[in-house]
Structures are given as C-alpha cells and as structure tokens.
C-alpha positions as CSV (number, residue, x, y, z in Angstrom):
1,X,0.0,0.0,0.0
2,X,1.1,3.7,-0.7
3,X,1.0,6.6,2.1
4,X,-2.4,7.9,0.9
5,X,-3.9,4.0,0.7
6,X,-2.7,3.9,4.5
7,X,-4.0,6.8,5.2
8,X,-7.3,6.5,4.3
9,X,-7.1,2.9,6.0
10,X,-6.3,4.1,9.1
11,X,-9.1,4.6,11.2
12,X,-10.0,0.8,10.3
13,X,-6.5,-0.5,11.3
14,X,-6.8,1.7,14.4
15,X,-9.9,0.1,15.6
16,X,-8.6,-3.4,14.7
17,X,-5.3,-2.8,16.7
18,X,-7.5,-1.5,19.4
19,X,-8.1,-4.9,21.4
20,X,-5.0,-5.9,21.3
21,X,-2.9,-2.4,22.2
22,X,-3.4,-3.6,26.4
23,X,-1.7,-6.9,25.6
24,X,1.7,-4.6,24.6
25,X,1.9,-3.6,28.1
26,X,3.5,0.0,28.6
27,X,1.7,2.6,27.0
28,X,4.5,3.4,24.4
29,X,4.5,0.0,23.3
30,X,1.2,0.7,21.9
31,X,2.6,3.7,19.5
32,X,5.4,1.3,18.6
33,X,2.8,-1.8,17.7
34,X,0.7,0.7,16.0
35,X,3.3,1.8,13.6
36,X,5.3,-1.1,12.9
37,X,2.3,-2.7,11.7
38,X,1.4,0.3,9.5
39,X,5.0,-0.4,8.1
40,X,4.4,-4.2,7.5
41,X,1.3,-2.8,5.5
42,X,3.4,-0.4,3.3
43,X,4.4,-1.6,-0.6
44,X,8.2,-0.1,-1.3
45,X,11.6,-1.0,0.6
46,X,12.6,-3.4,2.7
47,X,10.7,-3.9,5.5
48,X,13.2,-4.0,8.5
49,X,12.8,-2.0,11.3
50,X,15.5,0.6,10.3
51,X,13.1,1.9,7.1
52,X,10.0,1.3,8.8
53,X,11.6,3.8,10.9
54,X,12.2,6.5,8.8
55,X,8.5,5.7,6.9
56,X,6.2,5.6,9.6
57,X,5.6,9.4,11.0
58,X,7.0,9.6,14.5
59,X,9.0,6.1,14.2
60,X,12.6,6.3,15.8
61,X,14.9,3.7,15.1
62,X,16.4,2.9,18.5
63,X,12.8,2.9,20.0
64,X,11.7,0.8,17.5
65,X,14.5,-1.7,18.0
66,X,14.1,-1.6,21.2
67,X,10.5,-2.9,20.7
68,X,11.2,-6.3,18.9
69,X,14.5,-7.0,19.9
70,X,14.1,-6.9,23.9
71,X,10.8,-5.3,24.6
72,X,8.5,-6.9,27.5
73,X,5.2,-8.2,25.8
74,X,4.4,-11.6,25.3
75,X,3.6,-13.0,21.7
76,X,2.0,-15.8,22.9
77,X,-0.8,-12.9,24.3
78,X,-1.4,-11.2,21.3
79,X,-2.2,-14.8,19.8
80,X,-4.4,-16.3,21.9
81,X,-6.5,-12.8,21.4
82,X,-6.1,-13.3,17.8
83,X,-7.6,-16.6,17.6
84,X,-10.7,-15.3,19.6
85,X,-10.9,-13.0,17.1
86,X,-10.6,-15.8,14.3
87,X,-13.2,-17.7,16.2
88,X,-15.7,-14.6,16.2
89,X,-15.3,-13.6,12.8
90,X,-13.8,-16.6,10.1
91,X,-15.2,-19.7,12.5
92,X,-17.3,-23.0,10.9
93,X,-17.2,-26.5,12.8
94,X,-16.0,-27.7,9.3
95,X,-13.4,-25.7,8.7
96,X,-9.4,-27.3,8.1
97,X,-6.2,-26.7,10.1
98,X,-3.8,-26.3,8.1
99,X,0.3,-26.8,8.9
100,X,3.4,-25.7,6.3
101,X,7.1,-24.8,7.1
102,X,8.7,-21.6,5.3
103,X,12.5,-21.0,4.8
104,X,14.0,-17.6,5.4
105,X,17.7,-17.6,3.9
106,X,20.3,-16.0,6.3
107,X,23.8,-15.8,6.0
108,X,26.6,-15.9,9.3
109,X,25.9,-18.4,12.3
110,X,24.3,-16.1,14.8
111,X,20.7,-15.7,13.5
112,X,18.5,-18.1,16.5
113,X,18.0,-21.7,14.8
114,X,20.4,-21.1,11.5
115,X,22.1,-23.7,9.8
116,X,22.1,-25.4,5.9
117,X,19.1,-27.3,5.9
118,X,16.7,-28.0,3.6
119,X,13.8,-25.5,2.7
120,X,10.7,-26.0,0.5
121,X,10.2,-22.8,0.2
122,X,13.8,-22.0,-1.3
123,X,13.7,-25.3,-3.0
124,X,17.3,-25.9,-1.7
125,X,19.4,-27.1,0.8
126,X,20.9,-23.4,2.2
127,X,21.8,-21.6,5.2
128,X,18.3,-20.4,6.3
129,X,15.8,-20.4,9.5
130,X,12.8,-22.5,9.2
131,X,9.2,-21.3,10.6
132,X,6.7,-23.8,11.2
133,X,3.0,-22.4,10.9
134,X,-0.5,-23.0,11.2
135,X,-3.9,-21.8,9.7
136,X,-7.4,-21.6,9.8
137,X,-9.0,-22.2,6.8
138,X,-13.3,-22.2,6.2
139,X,-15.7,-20.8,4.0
140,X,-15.7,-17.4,5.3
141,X,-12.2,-17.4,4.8
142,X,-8.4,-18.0,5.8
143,X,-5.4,-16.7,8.0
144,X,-2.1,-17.8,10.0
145,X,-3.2,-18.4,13.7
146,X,0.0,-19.6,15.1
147,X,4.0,-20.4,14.4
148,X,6.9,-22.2,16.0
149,X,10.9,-21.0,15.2
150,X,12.5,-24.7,14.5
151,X,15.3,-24.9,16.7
152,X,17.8,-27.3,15.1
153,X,19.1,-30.0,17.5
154,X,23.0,-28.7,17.3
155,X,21.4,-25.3,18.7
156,X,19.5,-27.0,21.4
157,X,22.8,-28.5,22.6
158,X,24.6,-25.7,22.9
159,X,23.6,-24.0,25.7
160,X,26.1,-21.2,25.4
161,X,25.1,-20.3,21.4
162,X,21.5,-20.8,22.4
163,X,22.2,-18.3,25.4
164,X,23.7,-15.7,23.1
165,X,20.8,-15.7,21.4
166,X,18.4,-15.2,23.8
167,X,16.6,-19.2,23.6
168,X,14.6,-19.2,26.8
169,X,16.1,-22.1,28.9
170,X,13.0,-24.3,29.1
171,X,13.0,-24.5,24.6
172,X,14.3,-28.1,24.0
173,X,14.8,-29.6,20.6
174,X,11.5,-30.6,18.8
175,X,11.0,-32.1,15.7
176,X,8.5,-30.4,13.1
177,X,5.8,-32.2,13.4
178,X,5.9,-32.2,17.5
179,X,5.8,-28.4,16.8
180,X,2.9,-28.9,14.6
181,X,0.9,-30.7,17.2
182,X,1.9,-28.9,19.9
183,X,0.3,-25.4,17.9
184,X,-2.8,-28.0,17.1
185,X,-3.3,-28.8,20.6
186,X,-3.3,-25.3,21.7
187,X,-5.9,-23.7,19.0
188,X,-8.1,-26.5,20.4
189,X,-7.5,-25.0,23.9
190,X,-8.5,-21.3,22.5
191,X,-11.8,-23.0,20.9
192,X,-11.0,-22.7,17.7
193,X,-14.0,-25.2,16.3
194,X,-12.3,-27.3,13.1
195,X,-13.0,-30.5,12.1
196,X,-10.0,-31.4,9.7
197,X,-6.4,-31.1,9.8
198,X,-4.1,-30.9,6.6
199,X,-0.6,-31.3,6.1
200,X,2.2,-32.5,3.4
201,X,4.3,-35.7,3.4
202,X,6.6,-34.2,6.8
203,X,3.8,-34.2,8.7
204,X,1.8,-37.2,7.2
205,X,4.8,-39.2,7.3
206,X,5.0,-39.2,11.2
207,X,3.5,-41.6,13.1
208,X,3.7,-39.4,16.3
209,X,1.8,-36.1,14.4
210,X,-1.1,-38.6,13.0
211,X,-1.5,-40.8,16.2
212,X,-1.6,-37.4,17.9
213,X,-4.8,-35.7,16.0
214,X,-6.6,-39.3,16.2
215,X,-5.8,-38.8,20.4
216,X,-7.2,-35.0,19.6
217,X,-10.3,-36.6,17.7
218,X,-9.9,-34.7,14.7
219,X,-9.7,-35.9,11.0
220,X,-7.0,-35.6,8.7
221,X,-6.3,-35.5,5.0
222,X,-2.1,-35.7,5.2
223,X,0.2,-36.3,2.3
224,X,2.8,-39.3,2.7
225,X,5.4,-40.1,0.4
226,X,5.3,-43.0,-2.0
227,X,7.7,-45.5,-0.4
228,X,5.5,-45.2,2.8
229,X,4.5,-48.9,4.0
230,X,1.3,-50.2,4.2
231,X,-0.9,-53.6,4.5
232,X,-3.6,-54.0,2.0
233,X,-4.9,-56.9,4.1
234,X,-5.3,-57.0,7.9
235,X,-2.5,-57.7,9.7
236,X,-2.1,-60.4,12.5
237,X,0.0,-58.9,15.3
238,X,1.5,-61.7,17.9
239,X,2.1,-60.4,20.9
240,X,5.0,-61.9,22.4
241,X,4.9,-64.1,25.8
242,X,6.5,-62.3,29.0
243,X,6.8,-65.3,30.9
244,X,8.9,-68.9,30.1
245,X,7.2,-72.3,30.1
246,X,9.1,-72.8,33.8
247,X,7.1,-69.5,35.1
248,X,10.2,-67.8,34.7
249,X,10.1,-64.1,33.7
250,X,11.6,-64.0,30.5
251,X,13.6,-61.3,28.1
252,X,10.2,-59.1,25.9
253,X,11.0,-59.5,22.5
254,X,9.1,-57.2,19.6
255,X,5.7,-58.0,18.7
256,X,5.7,-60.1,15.8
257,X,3.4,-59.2,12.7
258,X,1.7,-61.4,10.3
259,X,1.0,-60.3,6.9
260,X,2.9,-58.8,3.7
261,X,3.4,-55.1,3.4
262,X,4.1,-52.7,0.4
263,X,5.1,-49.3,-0.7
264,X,1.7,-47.5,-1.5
265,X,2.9,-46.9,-4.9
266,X,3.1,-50.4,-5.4
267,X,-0.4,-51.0,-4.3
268,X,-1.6,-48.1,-6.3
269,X,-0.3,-49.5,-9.2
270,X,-2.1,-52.6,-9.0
271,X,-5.4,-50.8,-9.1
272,X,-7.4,-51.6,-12.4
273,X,-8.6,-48.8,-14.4
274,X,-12.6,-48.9,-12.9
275,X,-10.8,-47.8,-9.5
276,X,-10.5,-44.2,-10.4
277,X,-12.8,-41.7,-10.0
278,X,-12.7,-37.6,-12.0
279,X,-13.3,-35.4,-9.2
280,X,-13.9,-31.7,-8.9
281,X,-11.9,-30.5,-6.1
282,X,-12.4,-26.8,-6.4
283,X,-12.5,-23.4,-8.3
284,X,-8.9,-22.4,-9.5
285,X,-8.0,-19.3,-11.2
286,X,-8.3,-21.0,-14.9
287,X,-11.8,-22.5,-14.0
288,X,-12.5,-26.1,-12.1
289,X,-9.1,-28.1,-10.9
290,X,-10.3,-31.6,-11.8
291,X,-8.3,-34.6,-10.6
292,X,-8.4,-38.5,-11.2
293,X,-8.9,-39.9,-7.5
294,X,-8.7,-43.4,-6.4
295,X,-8.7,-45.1,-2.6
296,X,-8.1,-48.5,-1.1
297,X,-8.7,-49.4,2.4
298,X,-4.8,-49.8,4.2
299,X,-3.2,-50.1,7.8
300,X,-0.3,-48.1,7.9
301,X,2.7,-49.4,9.5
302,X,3.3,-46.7,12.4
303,X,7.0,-47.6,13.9
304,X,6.7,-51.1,12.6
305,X,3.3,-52.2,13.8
306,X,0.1,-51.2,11.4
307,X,-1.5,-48.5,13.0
308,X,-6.1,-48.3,12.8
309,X,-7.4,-49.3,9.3
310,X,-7.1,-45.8,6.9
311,X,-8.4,-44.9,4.0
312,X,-4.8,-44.6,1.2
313,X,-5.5,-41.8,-1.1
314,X,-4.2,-41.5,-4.5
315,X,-4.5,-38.4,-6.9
316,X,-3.6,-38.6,-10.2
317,X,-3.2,-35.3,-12.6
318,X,-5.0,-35.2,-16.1
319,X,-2.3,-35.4,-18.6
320,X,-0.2,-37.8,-20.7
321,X,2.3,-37.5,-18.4
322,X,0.7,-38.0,-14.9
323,X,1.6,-36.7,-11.7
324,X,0.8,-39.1,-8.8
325,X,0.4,-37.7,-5.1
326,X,-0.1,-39.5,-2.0
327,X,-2.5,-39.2,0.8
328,X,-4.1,-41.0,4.3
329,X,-7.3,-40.3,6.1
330,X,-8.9,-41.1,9.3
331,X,-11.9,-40.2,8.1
332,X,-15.2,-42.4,8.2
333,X,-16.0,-44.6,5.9
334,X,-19.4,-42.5,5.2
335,X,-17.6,-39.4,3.9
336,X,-17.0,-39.5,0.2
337,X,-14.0,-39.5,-1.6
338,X,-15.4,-36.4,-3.4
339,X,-15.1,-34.9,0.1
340,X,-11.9,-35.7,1.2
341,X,-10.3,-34.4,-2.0
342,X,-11.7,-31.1,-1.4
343,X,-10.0,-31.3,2.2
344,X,-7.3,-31.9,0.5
345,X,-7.3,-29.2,-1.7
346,X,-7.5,-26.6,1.4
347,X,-4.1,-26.4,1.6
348,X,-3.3,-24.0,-0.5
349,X,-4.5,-21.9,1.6
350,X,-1.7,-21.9,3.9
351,X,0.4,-21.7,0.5
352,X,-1.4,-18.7,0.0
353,X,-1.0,-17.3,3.4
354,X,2.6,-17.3,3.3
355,X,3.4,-15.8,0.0
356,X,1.1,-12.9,1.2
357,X,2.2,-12.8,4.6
358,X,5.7,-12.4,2.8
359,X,4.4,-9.8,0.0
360,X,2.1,-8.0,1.4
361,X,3.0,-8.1,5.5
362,X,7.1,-8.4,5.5
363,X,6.7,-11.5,7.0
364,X,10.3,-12.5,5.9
365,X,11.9,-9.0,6.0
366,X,13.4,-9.4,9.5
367,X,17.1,-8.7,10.6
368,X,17.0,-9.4,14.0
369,X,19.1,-12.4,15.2
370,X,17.8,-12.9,18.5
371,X,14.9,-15.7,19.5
372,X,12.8,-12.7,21.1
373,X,12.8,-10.3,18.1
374,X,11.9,-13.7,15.1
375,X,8.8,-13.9,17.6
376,X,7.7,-10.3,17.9
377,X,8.4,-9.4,14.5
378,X,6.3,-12.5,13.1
379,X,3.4,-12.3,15.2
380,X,2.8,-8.4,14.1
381,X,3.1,-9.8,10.7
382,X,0.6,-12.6,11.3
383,X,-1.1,-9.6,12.7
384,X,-0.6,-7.8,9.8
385,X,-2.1,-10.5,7.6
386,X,-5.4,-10.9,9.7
387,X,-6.3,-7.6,9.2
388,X,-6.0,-7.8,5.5
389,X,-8.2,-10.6,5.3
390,X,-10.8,-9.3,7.8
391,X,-11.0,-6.1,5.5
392,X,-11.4,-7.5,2.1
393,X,-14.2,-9.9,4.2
394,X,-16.0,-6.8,5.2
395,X,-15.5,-5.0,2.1
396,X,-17.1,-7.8,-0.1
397,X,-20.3,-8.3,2.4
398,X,-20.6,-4.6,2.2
399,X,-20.3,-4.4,-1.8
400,X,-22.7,-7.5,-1.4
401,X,-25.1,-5.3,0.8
402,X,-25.4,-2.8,-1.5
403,X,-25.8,-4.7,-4.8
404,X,-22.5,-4.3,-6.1
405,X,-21.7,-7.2,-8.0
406,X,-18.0,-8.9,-8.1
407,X,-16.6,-7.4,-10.8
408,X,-17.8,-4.4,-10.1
409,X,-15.9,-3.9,-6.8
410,X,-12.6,-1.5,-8.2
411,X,-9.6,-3.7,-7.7
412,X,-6.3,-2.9,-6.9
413,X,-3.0,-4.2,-8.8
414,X,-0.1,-5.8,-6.8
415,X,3.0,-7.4,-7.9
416,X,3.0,-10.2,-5.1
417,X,0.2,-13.1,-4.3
418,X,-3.2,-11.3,-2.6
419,X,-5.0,-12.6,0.7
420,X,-8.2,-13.7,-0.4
421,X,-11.2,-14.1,1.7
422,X,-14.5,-16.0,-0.2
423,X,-17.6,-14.2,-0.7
424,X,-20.4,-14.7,1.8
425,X,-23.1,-16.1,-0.4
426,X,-26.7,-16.2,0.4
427,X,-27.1,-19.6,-1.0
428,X,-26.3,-23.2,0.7
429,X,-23.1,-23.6,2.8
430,X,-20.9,-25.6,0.7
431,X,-19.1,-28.6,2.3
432,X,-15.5,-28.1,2.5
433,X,-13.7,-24.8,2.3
434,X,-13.0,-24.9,-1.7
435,X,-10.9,-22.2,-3.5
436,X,-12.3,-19.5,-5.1
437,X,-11.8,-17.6,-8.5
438,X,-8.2,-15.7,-7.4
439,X,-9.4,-12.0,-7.0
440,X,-6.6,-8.7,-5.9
441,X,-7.1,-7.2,-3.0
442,X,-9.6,-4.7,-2.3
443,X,-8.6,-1.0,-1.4
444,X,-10.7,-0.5,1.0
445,X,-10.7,3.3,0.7
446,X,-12.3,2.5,-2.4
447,X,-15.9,1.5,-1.5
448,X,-17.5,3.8,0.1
C-alpha cells in the first residue's frame, strides 16, 4: 500500500489494533505496535525496522529496536486474542487446520536456529531459519493463527550459542511435526472449532503427528510419500509371551506381525482402471481443478506395527504424463472421496497465506538475530495479515449489501500473491472450504 492507501485505511486499522494495544503492556509499546504494523502494511523498501523507521511518522529507530529486539510483551498474548478474534469472525465447525514450514535464507551463524538445511520454500538445501505455521481455513475465509521457530538439534545443545541468542532455557529440541501438534493442541484449547487437519508428506509421514490428532479426535487428509508402507490386508499382530514355560520371567522381545506389506505406490499400481474416480476439487483461477482420484482401504505401518485401518488416497493429474500424489485419512468410511479431495485441496491456503504474509506483510523482511525479536516481528506480521483478510471480508459483504456485483468492486494491482477471503453467499453452505476464483485485494478506501 502507498501513504495515501494507508491513510485513508487508518481509522480501520486503528480500531482493529485497538483490542490488542493492552496486551503490549506499557503505553508506548502501543505507538510502537501501532506503527510497525502500518509499516508491515506499506508496498516499497525493505521492510526492517531501520526503514520502517524513517517511513512511519514519529517512528525512531532505536525505539523501535528496542521494541522487537528486547521489549517486554508476550507474543503468545497477542495470539491467543487473535484466535478469539478468528473464532468470532472466520469460525465454521467444518473448517481445516492447516500446517506448512517456510525458509528464510540467512547468512553468518548467529541468526536463532540457523544452519544449511533443507527449505521448500527456497527449494534448496541453504543456510536459512525455518518457521513452522499453522492456519485456519473455512468458507468465510483463511489466516495464520499460530508459528513455532524450529530450533535445530545442534542449537539446542549448545547451551552457550543458544544463550547468546536469547533461547529461553525451558526451549528443548522438537522435531516439526511435534511443533505442529503442539500449535494444534493449543488452537483447540482457544476453541477454535475445526474439524479437519491438513498437512504434506513431513507431517503425514509421522507416526507421532497422526497418532496425535486421532488422540485430539480430529480428522486428517495428510500427504505421505510414496515408499510409505502399508498392508492392504489386515495384519495379524502376535504379541510376544513375557513369561517362560518354567514361570520364569523372560527377556520381551518385539511384537511379531503377520501379513505382507508394500510401498503405497506399489499398491496403487495394482489398481485396475474402474478404481478411479474424475473429481472436482475446487474453483482455481483458470476455471474447475479436476483430478483423477482413487482409494483403497490400508493399515499403515506406524514404527513397525500397522496402525487403525485408513483410508490410502491417491491423486492422479490429467495429462499424458501424470503426476501421482499420495494421501491418508482417518476419516469415516461414510464421507465420500469427493469430500476428502476437497479437504485436501484446502491447503493452498496456507500456500497462499505465506506468500502474502511475505508480500504484502514483510513476513520475511526481518534482521534481527535474537529468539525474542523472530517472535515479535512474526506475530505483528501474522497480525498484519489478519487484518488484511478481515477487510477485504467486510468490504465484499458490504459491496454484497449494497448490490454491487463482483466485478464491479474497483480492484487494486499488486505485484505479489493477494489474501483472499471467499464471498459470503446467500445460498447453501458448501461442504468443505473450496478455493475460489483468485481475485486482488480490495482498497478499501475504495468503496464507500
């Protein structure tokens, strides 16, 4: 956005930073929320604290430093408030949790959590911090509610670089997918109502993360990889005797499992033609997205014993050259495979929210090193990003209110992805969150 854009936006982000200016604690540390979040919001430079600075009227460097780097407010506050206001404003009981990592690149060794590791994101193995997050995704629209700083194990060891640093002593090492669950457990806590949970192969691939959402009592639509194992037939599992034929207490050996298991690419390929099913798994940007989808009924082996019978996913792209992705669910029998696909295709929502939370909120434009400041300057992004969405919601209803149809509301252009929020529509809820036509941001000094 431009200076007169923010302007004239003002008063709206005002009112929206408004509930959670008490959680910044000192008074001053409301100005300095106030106007780092205005320069999150503006299009133009780099957005580290040392240009936000000299943007923002009345910003002062040092102050503002001061702020992220070291100042005494709690993140973990301002987003517990933030999912209240998720649950108030985006909430449906169907709605999809949503988990992705991100890589920043960084160079030197000092940056909290740095090392060469492999990013996504970046497509690479580089020297880069890695952020896991979560988000809430329904039919009234999507946002980041939460994110963990991955803390590589060689960090957690070092108790002196992780002091230098400013790692709180309690933060031990934890995979990805523990942080994952752990973010899971506590939007539960908040009330955040959700009944699916969505993730790729890194999350779908660990038996801890899936054996945790089925303790949670959620469903879950995850990507696995193809060389996961499964049994297409139910397994026998022996248990082994703990006592010898003299009543002697003998040495527990493993439990012993009956039955032949297979890569899930190999049991996909078995699968005659009649197996798959063309399913419509949303609205992209080009029209439908139309897959081939096919299912067989599986017990994945979770640390070498098969886990509760599952439901192996397969989608297949619509080409001469088909693409072939993996999935499990937990889900019922009684939900359709039409269903689950459209789950599935939720998650580019998350995609979504980080290439805007990137473009349009700075997300990613951080230069502090320290485990404090990667916190405070990614949850004013995150809040950044909710007030984005929440505005182009309300600006849509409004244009809705009014009669103004779709491509009527003026538009404005932008050279990085847009947050997009779906239109509330006065006809039948639709099942699943499914994505909408892409549409630019709304300015919302624009509609009147």
């Amino acid at each position: 956005m431009d200076e007169q854009q923010l302007l004239r936006l003002k008063p709206e982000l005002d009112k929206f930073l408004d509930r959670f200016a008490p959680l910044f604690g000192r008074e001053e540390n409301h100005k300095h929320a106030r106007q780092f979040v205005q320069g999150l919001l503006r299009k133009g430079q780099r957005r580290n604290i040392e240009n936000i600075a000299e943007t923002v009227s009345g910003g002062v460097v040092r102050t503002l430093q001061a702020f992220i780097s070291s100042g005494v407010w709690s993140d973990r506050d301002i987003l517990k408030e933030l999912m209240q206001l998720v649950r108030e404003s985006l909430a449906d009981p169907d709605a999809v949790w949503n988990t992705d990592e991100t890589g920043v690149p960084k160079k030197g060794e000092n940056s909290v959590g740095v090392k060469r590791q492999y990013s996504g994101t970046l497509g690479r193995t580089d020297n880069c911090q890695i952020g896991v997050f979560a988000n809430y995704a329904s039919v009234h629209g999507h946002t980041f509610i939460d994110r963990r700083l991955y803390l590589p194990k060689e960090w957690a060891d070092d108790q002196a670089r992780c002091q230098a640093a400013g790692v709180p002593k309690n933060v031990i090492f934890r995979t990805k997918p523990e942080l994952a669950l752990e973010m899971l457990s506590e939007a539960l806590e908040a009330g955040l109502p959700f009944r699916w949970v969505g993730g790729d192969s890194v999350y779908g691939d660990n038996p801890t993360f899936v054996q945790g959402i089925r303790l949670l009592g959620k469903w879950y639509v995850l990507d696995i990889a193809s060389d996961t194992q499964v049994w297409t037939e139910p397994p026998q599992v022996i248990v082994p005797e703990s006592h010898s034929p003299h009543g002697q207490v003998g040495k527990s050996t493993k439990a012993k499992v009956v039955g032949t298991r297979q890569r899930v690419d190999a049991a996909v390929a078995a699968l005659p033609a009649s197996a798959w099913r063309r399913v419509v798994v949303g609205e992209g940007s080009k029209g439908p997205r139309v897959y081939d989808y096919a299912e067989i009924p599986v017990w994945f082996c979770e640390d070498g014993l098969p886990g509760p019978p599952e439901r192996l996913l397969v989608r297949r792209s619509i080409g001469q050259e088909p693409d072939l992705k993996y999935h499990r669910s937990n889900a019922p029998g009684e939900i359709g495979l039409e269903k689950l696909a459209q789950v599935r295709g939720c998650r580019w929502t998350i995609e979504e929210d980080i290439k805007s939370g990137k473009g349009e909120c700075g997300l990613d434009e951080y230069e502090t090193r320290g485990w404090v400041g990667w916190h405070h300057h990614t949850v004013l992004s995150i809040l950044a990003l909710a007030f984005l969405v929440l505005q182009q919601r309300r600006l849509v209803a409004e244009a809705t209110e009014v009669g103004v149809g779709e491509a009527s509301v003026p538009q404005v252009e932008a050279s990085t992805p847009q947050v997009v929020a779906s239109r509330k529509k006065k006809t039948s809820r639709i099942p699943a969150p499914v994505r909408p036509r892409r549409r630019r941001l709304v300015s919302p000094h624009l509609v009147e």
